[in-house]
C-alpha positions in Angstrom: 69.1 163.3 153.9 70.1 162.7 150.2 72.0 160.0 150.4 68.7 158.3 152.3 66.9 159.5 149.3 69.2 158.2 146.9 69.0 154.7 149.1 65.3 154.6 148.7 64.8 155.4 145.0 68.0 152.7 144.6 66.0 150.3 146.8 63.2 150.7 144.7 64.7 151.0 141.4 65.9 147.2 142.3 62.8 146.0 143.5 60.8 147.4 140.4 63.4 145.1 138.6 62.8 142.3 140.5 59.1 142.3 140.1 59.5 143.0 136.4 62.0 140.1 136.0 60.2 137.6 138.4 57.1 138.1 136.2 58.8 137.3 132.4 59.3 133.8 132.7 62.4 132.3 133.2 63.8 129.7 130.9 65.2 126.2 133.2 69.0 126.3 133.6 70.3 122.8 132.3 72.3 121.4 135.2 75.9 121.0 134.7 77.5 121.9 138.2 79.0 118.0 138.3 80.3 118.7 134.6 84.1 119.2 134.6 84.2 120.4 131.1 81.2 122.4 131.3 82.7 124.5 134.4 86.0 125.1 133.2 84.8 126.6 129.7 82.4 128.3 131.7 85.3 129.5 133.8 87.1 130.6 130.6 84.0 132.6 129.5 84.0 134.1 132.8 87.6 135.5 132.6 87.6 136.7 129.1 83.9 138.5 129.4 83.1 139.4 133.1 85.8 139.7 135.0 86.8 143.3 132.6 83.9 144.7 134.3 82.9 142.5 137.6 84.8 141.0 140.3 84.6 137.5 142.0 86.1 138.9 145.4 85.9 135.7 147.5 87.2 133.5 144.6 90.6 132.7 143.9 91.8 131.4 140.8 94.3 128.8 142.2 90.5 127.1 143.2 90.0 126.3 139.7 92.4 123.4 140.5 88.9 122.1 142.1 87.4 121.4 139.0 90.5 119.8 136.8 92.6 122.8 136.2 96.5 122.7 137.2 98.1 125.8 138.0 100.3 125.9 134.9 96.4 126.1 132.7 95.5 129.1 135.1 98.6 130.7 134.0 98.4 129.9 130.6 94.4 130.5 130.2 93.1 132.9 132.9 95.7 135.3 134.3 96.4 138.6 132.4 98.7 141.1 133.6 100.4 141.0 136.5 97.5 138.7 138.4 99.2 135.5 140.1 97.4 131.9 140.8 96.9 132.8 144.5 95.0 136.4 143.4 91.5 136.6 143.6 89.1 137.6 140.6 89.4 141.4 140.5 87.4 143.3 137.8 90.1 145.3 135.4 88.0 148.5 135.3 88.5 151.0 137.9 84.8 150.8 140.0 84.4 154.2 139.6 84.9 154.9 135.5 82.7 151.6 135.4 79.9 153.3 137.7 80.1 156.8 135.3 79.7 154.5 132.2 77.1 151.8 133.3 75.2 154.6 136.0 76.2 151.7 138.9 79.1 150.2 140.0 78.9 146.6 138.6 78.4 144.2 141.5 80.9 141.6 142.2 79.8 138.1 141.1 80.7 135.3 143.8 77.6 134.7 144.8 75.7 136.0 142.4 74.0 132.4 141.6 72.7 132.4 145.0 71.1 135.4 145.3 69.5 135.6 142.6 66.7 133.5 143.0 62.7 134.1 142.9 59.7 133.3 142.2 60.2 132.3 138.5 63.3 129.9 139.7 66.3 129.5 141.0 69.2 131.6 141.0 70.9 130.1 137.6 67.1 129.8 136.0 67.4 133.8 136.7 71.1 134.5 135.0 70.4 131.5 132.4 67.2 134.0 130.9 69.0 137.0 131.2 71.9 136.4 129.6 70.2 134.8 126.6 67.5 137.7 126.7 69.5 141.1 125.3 67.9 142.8 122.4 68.9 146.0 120.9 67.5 149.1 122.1 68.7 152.5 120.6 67.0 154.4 123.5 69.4 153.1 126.2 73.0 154.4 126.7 74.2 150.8 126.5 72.4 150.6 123.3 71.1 147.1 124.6 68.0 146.2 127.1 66.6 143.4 128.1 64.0 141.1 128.9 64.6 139.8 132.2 66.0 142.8 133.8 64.2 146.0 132.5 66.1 148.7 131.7 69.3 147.3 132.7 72.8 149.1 132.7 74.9 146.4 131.3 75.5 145.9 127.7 75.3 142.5 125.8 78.6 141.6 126.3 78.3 138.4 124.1 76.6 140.2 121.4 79.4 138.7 119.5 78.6 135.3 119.7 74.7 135.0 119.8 74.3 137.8 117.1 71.7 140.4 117.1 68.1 139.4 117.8 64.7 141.3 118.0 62.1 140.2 120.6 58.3 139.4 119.0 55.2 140.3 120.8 51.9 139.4 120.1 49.1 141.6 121.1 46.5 140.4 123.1 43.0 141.1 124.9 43.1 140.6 128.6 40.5 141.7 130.7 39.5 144.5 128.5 43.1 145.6 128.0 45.6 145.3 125.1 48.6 143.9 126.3 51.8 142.6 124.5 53.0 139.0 125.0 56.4 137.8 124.4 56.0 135.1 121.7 60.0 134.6 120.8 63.4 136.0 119.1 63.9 136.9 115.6 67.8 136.8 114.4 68.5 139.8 112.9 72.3 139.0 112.3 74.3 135.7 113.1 76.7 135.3 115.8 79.6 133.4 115.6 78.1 130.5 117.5 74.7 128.9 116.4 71.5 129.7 119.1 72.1 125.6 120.3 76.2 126.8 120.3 75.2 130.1 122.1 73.0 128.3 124.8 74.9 125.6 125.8 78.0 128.1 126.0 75.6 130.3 128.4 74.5 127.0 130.4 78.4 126.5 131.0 78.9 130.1 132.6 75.8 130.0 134.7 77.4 126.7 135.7 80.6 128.3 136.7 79.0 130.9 138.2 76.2 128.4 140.4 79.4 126.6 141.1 81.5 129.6 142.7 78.8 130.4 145.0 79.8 127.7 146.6 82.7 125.5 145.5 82.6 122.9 148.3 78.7 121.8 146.8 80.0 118.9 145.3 81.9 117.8 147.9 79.5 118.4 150.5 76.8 116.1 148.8 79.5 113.3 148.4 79.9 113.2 152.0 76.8 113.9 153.0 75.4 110.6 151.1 78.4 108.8 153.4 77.1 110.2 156.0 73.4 109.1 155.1 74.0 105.4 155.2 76.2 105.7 158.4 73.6 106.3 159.6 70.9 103.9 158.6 73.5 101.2 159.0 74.4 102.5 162.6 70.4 102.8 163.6 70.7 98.8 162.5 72.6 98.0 164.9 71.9 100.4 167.6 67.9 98.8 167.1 69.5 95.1 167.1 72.2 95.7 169.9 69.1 97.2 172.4 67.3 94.2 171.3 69.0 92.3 172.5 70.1 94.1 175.4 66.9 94.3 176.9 65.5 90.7 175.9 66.8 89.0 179.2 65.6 91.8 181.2 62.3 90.7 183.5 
């Protein structure tokens, strides 16, 4: 009976989160999933600041090689440890330390991108805001909340480059009501990239990450535009060919 209790109130935790998320808006995600560069310093962003804490479970790194990365780079750039090419992307912390510190175990990230989505956007629209939306917040055991996600157990793990920022409300009068509107960010301390740096280095990892949902996207459209005119050219000459077929028939 507890653990259906502890289910529910999870359940519900996640949907409050949802709702809360879905109804800040989301900023668009710039598309980059075509962008060899982008995704493999998005890859490199994901190895040296999620992967301490989340896993990628059905990706392995010798699929970089997908997206211009030889194996020789993945040893050089992305393996620590004792982790070989074939491995697949295991978090470093032990799941259940990570679960005492963050209050959850932190989920693993593969699909992440695809799950993600809503009503405010898609599923990289959704990671794109929230990783660009961490403020300080003194009351939290993180020490960091945020916009997107209410209340959220992760810290800002690229405080470091974006800085620390404050959010700005505005107060305003609707329907009789005070409420406070998110107007923008105020830097309180520089990062060591600039906010355009700090985006476009965020647009890169929620490209990785859109593009190890599923790695075979790119490939799939290719073919699938092949396949496309196949098939007007084929329905051509399948229209001609009865055409003629049936022209001497009384």
């Amino acid at each position: 009976m507890k653990k259906i209790i502890l289910t529910l109130l999870i359940a519900v935790g996640l949907a409050t989160a949802a709702q809360a998320s879905e109804e800040f808006h989301w900023d668009k995600a710039p598309s980059k999933v075509n962008d060899l560069p982008s995704l493999q310093n998005g890859a490199k962003l994901f190895v040296n600041y999620c992967v301490g804490c989340h896993s990628a479970a059905f990706m392995r790194y010798n699929r970089l090689k997908d997206i211009g990365l030889s194996d020789q780079q993945v040893k050089d750039n992305m393996l620590f440890t004792t982790d070989k090419v074939g491995d697949t992307m295991k978090a470093n912390v032990n799941p259940r330390e990570a679960k005492d510190w963050f209050g959850a175990t932190p989920p693993d990230l593969t699909l992440i991108a695809r799950s993600r989505s809503g009503h405010g956007g898609t599923g990289p629209d959704y990671l794109y805001t929230y990783m660009r939306t961490f403020y300080r917040d003194p009351a939290k055991a993180t020490g960091w909340n945020n916009l997107a996600f209410p209340n959220v157990g992760m810290p800002n793990v690229l405080w470091q480059l974006q800085g620390d920022r404050e959010p700005v409300f505005e107060t305003q009068e609707e329907h009789g009501h005070k409420v406070e509107v998110f107007k923008g960010w105020k830097q309180v301390t520089p990062g060591t990239m600039t906010p355009q740096e700090f985006d476009e280095a965020t647009a890169d990892l929620v490209a990785y990450l859109e593009w190890m949902g599923e790695p075979g996207q790119n490939s799939r459209v290719r073919v699938g535009v092949w396949v496309l005119l196949f098939l007007v050219v084929f329905t051509v000459i399948a229209w001609r060919l009865n055409a003629a077929y049936w022209k001497d028939v009384t």
